[in-house]
C-alpha positions as CSV (number, residue, x, y, z in Angstrom):
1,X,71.6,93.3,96.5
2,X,75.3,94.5,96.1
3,X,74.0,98.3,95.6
4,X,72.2,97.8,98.6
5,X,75.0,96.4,100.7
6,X,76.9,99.1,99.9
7,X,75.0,101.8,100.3
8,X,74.2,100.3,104.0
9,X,78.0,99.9,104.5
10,X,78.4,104.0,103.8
11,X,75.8,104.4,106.0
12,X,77.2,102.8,108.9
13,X,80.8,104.4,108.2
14,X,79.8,107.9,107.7
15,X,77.3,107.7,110.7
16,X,80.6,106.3,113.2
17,X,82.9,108.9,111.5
18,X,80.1,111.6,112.4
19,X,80.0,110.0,116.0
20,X,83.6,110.1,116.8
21,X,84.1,113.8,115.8
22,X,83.8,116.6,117.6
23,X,84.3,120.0,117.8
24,X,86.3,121.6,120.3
25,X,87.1,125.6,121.1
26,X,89.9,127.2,122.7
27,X,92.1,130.1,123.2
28,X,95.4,130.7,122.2
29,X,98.4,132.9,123.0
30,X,102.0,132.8,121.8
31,X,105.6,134.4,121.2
32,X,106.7,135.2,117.4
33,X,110.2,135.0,116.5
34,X,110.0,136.3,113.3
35,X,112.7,138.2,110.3
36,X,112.8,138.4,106.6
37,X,114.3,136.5,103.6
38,X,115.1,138.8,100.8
39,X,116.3,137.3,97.9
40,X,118.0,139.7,94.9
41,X,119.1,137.2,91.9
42,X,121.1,135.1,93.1
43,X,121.7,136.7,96.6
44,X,120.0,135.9,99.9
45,X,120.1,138.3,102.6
46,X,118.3,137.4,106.2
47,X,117.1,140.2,108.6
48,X,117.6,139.6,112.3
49,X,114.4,138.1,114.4
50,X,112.4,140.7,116.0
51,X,109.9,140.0,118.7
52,X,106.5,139.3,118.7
53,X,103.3,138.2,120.2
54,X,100.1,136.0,118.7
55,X,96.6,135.9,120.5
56,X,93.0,134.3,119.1
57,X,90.8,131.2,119.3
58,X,91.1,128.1,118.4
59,X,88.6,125.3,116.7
60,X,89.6,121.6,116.3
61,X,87.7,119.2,114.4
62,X,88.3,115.8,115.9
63,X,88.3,112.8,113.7
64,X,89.5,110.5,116.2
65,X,91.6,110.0,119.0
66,X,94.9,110.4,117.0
67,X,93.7,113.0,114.4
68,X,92.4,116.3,114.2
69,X,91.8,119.0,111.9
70,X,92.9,122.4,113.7
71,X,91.5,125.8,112.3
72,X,92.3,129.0,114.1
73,X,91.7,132.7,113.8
74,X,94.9,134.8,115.4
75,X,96.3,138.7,115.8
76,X,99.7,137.8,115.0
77,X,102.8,140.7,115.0
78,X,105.5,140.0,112.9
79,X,108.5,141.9,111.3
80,X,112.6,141.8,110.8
81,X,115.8,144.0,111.2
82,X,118.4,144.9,109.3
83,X,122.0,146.3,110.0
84,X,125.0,147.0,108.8
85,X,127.4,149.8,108.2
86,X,126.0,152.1,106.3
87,X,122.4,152.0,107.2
88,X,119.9,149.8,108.7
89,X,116.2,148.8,109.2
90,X,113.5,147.6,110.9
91,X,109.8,146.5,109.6
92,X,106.6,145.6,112.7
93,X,103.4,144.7,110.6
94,X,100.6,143.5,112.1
95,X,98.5,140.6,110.9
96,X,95.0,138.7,110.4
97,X,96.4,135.2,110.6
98,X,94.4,131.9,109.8
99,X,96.4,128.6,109.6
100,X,95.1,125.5,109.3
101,X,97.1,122.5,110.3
102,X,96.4,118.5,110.4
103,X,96.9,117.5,113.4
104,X,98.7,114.0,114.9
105,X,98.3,112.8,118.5
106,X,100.6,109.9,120.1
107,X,100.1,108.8,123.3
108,X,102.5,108.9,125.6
109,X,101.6,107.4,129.0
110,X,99.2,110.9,130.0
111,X,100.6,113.4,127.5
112,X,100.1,113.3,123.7
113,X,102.8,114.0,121.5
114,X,101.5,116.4,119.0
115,X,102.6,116.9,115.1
116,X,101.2,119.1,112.7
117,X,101.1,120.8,109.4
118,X,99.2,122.6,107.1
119,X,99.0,126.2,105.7
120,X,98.2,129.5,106.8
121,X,97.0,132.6,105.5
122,X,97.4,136.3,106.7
123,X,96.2,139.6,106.0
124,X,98.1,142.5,107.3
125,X,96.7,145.1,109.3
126,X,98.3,147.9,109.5
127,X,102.5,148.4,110.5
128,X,105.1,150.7,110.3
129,X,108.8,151.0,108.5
130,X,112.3,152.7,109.8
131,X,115.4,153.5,108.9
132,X,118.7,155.4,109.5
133,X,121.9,155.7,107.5
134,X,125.0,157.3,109.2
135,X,126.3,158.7,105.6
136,X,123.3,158.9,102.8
137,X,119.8,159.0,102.8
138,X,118.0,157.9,99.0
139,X,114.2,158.3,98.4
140,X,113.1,159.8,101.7
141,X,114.5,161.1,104.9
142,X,116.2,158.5,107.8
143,X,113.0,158.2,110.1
144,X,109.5,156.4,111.2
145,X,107.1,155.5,108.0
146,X,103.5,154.0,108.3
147,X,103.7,151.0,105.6
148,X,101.4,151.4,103.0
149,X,99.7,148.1,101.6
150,X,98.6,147.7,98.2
151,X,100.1,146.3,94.8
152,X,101.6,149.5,93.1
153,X,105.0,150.0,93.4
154,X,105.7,152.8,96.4
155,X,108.0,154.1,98.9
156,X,107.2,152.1,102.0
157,X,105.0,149.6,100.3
158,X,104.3,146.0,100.8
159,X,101.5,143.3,99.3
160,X,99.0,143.0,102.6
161,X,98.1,139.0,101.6
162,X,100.9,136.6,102.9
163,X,100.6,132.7,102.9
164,X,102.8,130.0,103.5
165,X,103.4,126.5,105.3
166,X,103.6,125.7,109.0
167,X,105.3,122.8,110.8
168,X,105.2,122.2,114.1
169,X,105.3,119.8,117.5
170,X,104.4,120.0,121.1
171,X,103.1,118.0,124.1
172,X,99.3,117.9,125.1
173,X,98.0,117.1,128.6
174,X,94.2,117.0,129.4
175,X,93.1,120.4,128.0
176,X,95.8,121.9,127.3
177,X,98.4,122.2,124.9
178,X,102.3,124.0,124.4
179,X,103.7,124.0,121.2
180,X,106.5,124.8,118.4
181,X,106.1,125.7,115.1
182,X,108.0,127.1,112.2
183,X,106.5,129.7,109.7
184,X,108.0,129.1,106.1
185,X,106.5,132.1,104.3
186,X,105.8,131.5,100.3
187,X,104.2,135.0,99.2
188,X,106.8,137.7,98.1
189,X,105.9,140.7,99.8
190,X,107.7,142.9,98.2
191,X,105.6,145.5,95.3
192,X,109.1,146.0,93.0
193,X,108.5,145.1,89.1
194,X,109.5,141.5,88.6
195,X,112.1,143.1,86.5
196,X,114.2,143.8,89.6
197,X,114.5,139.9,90.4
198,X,113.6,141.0,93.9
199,X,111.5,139.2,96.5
200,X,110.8,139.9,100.5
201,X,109.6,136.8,102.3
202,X,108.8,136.7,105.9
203,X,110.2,133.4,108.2
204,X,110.1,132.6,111.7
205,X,109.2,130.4,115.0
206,X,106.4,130.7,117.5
207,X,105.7,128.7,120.9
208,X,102.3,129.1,122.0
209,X,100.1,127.6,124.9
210,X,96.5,126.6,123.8
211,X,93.5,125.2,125.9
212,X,91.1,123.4,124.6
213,X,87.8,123.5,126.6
214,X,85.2,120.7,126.3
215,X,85.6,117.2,126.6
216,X,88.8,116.5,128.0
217,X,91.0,112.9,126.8
């Protein structure tokens, strides 16, 4: 009887779970913010932001009316610059970028107040590297590199995988939806032997407008 009961119960939950969740599509397009964190023993050095731009679609799994599961699949540019007085930099990579983020709505009167989190993954594409030094020049030439992607340890080469968290907020109303979030990257970019104690990190922001067609809330 109790085996029965129970497997009724499941029954009835996983059929209203399945009832009250949806899926969803949209289209997404943003701003990046974005510069790098390179850390050398025990010192940190942070690139200036460079600009940016995101663009892809969207796919939210909707539990309920205050949860969601969001996946999307985006062409993200991201990079950094570096100066100072004796030389300076500036990496532009472009990337295959998939986060996936849990997704918390509060109402508020007509708008929801969105909060998310989760992980993303990217995959670069393709980018390119330059430099200029006003009194040396070490390895190569002062001038405009294509960056290589790969594991071995080369002149303008970096690791094409990247991964890391993001954390965000933003307002929701009917269909569609503005938002902030913050990139921590976690991979180390950089192809130098772990003997070097070296490790290139890529940070940054992003505000991006997203609407959702389908049923509207």
């Amino acid at each position: 009887m109790n085996k029965k009961f129970y497997t009724v119960f499941l029954a009835v939950i996983l059929t209203t779970s399945y009832a009250q969740a949806q899926f969803i599509f949209g289209v997404r397009t943003g701003f990046n913010s974005t510069r790098y964190f390179e850390y050398e023993a025990t010192k940190k050095q942070v690139s200036n932001y460079t600009s940016g731009f995101q663009l892809g679609v969207v796919s939210e799994y909707t539990l309920s009316n205050a949860f969601a599961i969001n996946y999307s699949i985006l062409f993200a540019t991201q990079g950094g610059q570096y100066e100072d007085t004796f030389f300076s930099w500036t990496r532009d990579v472009n990337y295959l970028q998939i986060p996936i983020n849990a997704l918390c709505k509060l109402n508020i009167g007509e708008i929801k107040l969105l909060l998310q989190a989760g992980p993303y993954l990217g995959y670069a594409l393709n980018g390119k590297y330059q430099w200029d030094s006003s009194y040396l020049s070490w390895g190569q030439p002062p001038g405009k590199y294509k960056i290589k992607f790969g594991y071995d340890h080369e002149e303008n080469m970096m690791k094409p995988f990247d991964y890391g968290i993001n954390l965000g907020t933003g307002l929701q109303y009917s269909n569609m939806q503005i938002a902030f979030e913050y990139n921590i990257g976690l991979a180390n970019l950089s192809t130098v032997p772990k003997s070097w104690n070296y490790s290139l990190k890529n940070n940054g922001y992003t505000i991006t407008a997203t609407y959702m067609f389908g049923k509207k809330e």
